[in-house]
N, C-alpha and C positions, 0 to 999 in steps of 0.2 A: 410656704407652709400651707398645708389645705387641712381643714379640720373637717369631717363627716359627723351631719348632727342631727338629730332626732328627738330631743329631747320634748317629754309631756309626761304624766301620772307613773310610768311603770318603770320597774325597778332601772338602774344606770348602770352600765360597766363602760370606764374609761380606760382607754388604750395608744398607747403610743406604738408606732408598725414601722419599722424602719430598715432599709438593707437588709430585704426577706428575696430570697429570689422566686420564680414566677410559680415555680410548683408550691411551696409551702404559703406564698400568698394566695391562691386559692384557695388550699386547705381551708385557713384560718377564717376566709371571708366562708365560705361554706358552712361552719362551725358556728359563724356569729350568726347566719342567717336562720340557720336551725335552731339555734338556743332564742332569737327575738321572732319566731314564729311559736314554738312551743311556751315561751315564755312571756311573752310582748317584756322582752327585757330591751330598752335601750341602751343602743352602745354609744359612746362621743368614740372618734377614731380621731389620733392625727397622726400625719403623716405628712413627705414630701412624697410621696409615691401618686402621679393625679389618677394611674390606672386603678389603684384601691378605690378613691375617693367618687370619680365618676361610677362604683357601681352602688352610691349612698341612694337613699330614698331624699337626702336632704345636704346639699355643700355649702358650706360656709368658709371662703375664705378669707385669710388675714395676710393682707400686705401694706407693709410700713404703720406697722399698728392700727389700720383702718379695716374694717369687716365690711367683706363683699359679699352678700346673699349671690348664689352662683344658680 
């Protein structure tokens, strides 16, 4: 599990992304990017998916309950 994380002062929208295939996952990271550019809204993303996660400004992952700054 790799969680995408950003979190500081502007508003949060948390999302779980799962079994999206490769076109509708860009849409959707396109979408977040626009609404936390126009917004500085922060989004937390998880997912198993590492190609969502490597386009974060920020990875954090968890494995075996221990958090990896990535």
């Amino acid at each position: 599990m790799v969680a995408t994380l950003g979190i500081n002062s502007s508003p949060v929208i948390a999302l779980y992304i799962v079994n999206l295939d490769s076109e509708s996952t860009e849409i959707i990271y396109k979408l977040m990017r626009d609404i936390n550019r126009k917004f500085s809204t922060t989004f937390v993303v998880i997912t198993y998916d590492k190609k969502i996660a490597e386009k974060a400004d920020r990875i954090v992952e968890i494995k075996d309950h221990i958090q990896i700054e990535v």
